[in-house]
C-alpha positions as CSV (number, residue, x, y, z in Angstrom):
1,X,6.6,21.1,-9.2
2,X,7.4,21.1,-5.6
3,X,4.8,22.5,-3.4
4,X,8.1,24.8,-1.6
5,X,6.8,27.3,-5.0
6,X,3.6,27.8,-3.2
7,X,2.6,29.6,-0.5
8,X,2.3,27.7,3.0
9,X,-1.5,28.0,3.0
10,X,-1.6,27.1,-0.6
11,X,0.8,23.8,0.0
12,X,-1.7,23.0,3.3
13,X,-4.6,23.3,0.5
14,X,-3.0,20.8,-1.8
15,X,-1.9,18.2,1.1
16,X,-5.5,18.1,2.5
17,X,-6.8,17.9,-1.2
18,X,-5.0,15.1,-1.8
19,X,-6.0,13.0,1.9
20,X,-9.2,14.1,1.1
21,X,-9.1,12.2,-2.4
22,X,-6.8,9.2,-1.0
23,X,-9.8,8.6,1.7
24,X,-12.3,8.8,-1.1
25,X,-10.3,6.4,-2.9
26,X,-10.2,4.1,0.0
27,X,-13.3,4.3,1.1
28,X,-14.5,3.0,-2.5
29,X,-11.6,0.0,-2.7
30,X,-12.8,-1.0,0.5
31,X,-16.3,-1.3,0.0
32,X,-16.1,-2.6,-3.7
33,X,-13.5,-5.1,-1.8
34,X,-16.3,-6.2,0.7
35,X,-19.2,-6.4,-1.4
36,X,-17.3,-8.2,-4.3
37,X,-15.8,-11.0,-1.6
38,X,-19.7,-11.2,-0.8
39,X,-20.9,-11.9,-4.4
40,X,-22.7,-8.4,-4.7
41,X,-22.2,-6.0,-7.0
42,X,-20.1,-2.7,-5.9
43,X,-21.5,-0.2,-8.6
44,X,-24.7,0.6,-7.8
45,X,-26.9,0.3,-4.2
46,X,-26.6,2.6,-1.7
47,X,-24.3,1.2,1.9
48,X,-26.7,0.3,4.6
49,X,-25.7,-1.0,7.9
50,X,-25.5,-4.4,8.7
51,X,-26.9,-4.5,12.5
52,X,-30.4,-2.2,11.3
53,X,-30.2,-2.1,7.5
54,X,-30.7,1.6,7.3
55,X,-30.3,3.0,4.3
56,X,-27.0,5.5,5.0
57,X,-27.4,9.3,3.7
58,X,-24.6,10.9,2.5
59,X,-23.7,12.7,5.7
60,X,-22.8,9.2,7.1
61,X,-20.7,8.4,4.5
62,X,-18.1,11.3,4.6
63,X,-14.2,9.4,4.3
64,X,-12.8,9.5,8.0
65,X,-15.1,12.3,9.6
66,X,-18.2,10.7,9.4
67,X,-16.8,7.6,11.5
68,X,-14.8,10.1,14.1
69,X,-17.7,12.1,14.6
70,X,-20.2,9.3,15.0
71,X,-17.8,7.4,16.8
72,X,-17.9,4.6,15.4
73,X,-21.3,3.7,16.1
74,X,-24.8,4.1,13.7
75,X,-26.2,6.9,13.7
76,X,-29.6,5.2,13.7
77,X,-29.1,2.0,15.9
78,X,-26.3,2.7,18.0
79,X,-24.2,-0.3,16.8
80,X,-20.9,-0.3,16.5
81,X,-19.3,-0.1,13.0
82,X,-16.5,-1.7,12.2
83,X,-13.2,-0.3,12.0
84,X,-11.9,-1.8,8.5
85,X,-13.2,1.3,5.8
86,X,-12.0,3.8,8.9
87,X,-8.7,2.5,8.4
88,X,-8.7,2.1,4.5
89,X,-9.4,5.6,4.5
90,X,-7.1,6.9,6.7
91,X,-4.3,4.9,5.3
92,X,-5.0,6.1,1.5
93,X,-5.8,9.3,2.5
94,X,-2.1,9.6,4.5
95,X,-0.5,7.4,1.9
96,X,-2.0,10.2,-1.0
97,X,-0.8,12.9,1.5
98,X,3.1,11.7,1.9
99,X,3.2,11.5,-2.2
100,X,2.3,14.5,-2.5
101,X,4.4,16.3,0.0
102,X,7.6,14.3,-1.5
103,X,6.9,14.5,-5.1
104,X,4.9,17.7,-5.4
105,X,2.6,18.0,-8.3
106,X,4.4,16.1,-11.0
107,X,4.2,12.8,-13.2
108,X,6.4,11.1,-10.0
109,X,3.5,12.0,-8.0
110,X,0.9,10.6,-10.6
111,X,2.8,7.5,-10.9
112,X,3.2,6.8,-7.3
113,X,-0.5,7.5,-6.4
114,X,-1.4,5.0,-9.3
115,X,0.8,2.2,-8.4
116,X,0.4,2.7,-4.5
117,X,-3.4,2.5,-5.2
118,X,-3.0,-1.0,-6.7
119,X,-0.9,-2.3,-4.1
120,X,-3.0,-1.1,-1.7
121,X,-5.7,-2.3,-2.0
122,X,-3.9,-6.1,-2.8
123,X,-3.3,-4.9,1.1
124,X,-6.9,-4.4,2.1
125,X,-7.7,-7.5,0.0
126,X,-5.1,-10.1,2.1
127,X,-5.4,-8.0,4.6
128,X,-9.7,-9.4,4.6
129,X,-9.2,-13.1,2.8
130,X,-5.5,-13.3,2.9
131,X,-5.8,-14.0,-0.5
132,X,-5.8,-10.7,-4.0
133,X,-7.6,-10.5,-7.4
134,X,-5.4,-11.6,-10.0
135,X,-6.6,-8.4,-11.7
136,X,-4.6,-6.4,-8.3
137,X,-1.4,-8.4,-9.4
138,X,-1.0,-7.5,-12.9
139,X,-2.7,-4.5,-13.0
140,X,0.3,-2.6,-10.9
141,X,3.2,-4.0,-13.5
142,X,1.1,-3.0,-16.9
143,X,1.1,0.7,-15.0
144,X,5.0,0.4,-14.5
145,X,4.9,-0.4,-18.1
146,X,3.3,2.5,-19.0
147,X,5.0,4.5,-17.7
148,X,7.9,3.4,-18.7
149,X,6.4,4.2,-22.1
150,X,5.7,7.8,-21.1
151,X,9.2,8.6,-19.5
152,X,11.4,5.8,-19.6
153,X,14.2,5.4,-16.9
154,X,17.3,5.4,-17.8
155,X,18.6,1.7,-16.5
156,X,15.1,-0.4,-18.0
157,X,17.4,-3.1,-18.5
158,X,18.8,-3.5,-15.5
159,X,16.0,-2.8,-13.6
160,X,14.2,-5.7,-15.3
161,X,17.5,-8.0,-14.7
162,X,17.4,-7.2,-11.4
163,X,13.7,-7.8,-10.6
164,X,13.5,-11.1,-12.2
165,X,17.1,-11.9,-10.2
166,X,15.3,-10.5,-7.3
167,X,12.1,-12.5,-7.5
168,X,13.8,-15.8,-8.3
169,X,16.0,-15.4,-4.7
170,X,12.7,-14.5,-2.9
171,X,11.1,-17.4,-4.4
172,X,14.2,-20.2,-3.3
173,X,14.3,-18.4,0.2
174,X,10.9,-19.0,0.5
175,X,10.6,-22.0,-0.8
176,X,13.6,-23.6,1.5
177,X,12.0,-21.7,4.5
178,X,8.4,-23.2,3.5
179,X,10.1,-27.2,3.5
180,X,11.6,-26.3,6.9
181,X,8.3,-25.0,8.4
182,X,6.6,-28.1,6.3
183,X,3.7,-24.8,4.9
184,X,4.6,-22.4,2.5
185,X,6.5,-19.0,4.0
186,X,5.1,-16.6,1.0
187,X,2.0,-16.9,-1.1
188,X,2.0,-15.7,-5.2
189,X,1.1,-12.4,-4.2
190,X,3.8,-11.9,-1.7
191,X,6.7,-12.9,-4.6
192,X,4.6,-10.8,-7.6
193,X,5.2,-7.7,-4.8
194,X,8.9,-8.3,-4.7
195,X,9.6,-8.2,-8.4
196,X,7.4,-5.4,-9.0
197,X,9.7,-3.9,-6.2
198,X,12.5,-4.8,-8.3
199,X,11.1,-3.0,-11.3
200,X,10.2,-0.2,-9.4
201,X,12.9,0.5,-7.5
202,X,15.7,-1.0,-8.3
203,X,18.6,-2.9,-6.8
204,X,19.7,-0.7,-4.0
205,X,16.3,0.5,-3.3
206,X,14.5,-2.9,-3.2
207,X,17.2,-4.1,-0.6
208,X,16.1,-1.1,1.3
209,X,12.4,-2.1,1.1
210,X,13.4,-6.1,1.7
211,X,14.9,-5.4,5.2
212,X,12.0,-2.8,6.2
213,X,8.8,-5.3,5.1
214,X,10.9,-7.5,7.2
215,X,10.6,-5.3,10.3
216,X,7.0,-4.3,9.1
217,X,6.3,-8.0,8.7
218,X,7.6,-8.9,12.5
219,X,5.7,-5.7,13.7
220,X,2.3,-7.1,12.1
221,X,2.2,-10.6,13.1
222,X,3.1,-9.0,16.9
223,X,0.7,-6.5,16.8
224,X,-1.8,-9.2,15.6
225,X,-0.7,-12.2,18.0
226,X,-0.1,-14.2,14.6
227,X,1.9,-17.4,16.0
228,X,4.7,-18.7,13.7
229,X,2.9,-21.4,11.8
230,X,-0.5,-19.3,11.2
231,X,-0.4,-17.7,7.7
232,X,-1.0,-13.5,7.6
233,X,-1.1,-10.8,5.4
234,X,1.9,-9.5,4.3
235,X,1.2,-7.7,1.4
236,X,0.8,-5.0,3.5
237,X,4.2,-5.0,4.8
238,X,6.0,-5.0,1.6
239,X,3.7,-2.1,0.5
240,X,4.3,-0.2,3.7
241,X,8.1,-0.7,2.7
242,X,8.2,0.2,-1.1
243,X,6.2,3.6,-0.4
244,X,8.7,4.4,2.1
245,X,11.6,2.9,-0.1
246,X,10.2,4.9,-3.6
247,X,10.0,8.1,-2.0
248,X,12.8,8.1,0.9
249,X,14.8,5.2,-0.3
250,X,17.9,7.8,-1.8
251,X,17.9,9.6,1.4
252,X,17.9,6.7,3.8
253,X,20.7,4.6,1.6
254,X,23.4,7.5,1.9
255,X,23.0,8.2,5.3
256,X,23.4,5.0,6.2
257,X,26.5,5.0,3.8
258,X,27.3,8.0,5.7
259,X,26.9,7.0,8.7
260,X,29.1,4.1,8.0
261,X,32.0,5.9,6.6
262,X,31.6,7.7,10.1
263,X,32.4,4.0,11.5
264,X,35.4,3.2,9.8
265,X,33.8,1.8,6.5
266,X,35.4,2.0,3.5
């Protein structure tokens, strides 16, 4: 159901809803994330903060607001906090938002969330160690699957050609650009990313996301001052792209078709 059936304050209820659960949702991946790459358990103790070790009350631990309001600093020590949950949340919480204002409240919307969720935090996960849990690599095409199961697309089989096709050409690209650089130019999480793209998306949509984690990719490593032969994150990148290509992907393809027709094309 598109949120265009409710009214505007209704549809503004439902957008913040959903960034408020997306920053929850972060705010968890990120810590269970941090405490798990730290050998500690991520289920039970309450956060503290590293510079005093104060135990945090619940006000300090609202998604987003909490930080903004205390400006990034303890509440109790003064120290600066750093900036890595902020951003989780923020970016689940938008990332929850845009789903919902593209797909409404429907089994798209549930099957985006779901899948975006895993490959987000992969992100957050290379994004901290440059490296991602298996269980964030297979988990994301067992939920394709299942979904699959629950409403099947119409072109399965070529969407499963296509991704292996895909994921085979990655794999040779990188492997060729890895000999010339003399280090590899894509880890096993990076090429797991593009055939799940492949499944998820299909041909003309994974192109669509290839060229933008490209872009997003060039964008990170100058944003980050990553020089050509240090390794970087770029899960992220290919995430950034396949949320943009799942839920914009039709609309940006034909009017670039468009807009080439416009030029003379065919």
């Amino acid at each position: 159901m598109s949120l265009s059936y409710f009214s505007p304050a209704a549809a503004a209820f439902i957008l913040v809803w959903f960034f408020a659960v997306g920053a929850c949702v972060g705010s968890f991946v990120y810590c269970a994330l941090e405490r798990s790459s730290e050998g500690r358990g991520f289920i039970g103790g309450r956060s503290e903060c590293r510079s005093c070790g104060r135990k945090l009350s619940p006000r300090d631990l609202v998604p987003v607001l909490s930080y903004i309001f205390l400006r990034g600093k303890c509440r109790y020590c003064g120290e600066k906090i750093g900036a890595g949950s902020f951003a989780a949340e923020a970016v689940f919480g938008a990332a929850y938002l845009i789903i919902a204002a593209a797909c409404g409240l429907s089994l798209a919307a549930l099957e985006n969330i779901v899948l975006f969720t895993l490959l987000l935090s992969a992100s957050v996960s290379d994004l901290r160690t440059l490296t991602v849990p298996d269980i964030l690599l297979t988990s994301p095409f067992a939920a394709v699957m299942t979904f699959w199961a629950i409403a099947p697309p119409n072109d399965i089989a070529g969407r499963l050609a296509f991704s292996l096709i895909f994921g085979a050409a990655i794999y040779l690209c990188a492997l060729l650009t890895g000999k010339v650089l003399g280090q590899p130019a894509l880890g096993e999480a990076d090429i797991a990313c593009f055939v799940l793209g492949g499944m998820m998306l299909g041909a003309k949509k994974s192109l669509l996301m290839l060229f933008l984690c490209s872009v997003f990719g060039l964008a990170e490593a100058a944003v980050l001052r990553i020089g050509r032969r240090k390794p970087f994150a770029f899960v992220p990148a290919i995430t950034a792209a396949a949320l943009i290509a799942a839920l914009f992907g039709d609309a940006i393809t034909d009017r670039v078709f468009i807009i080439y027709q416009n030029f003379g094309g065919w």
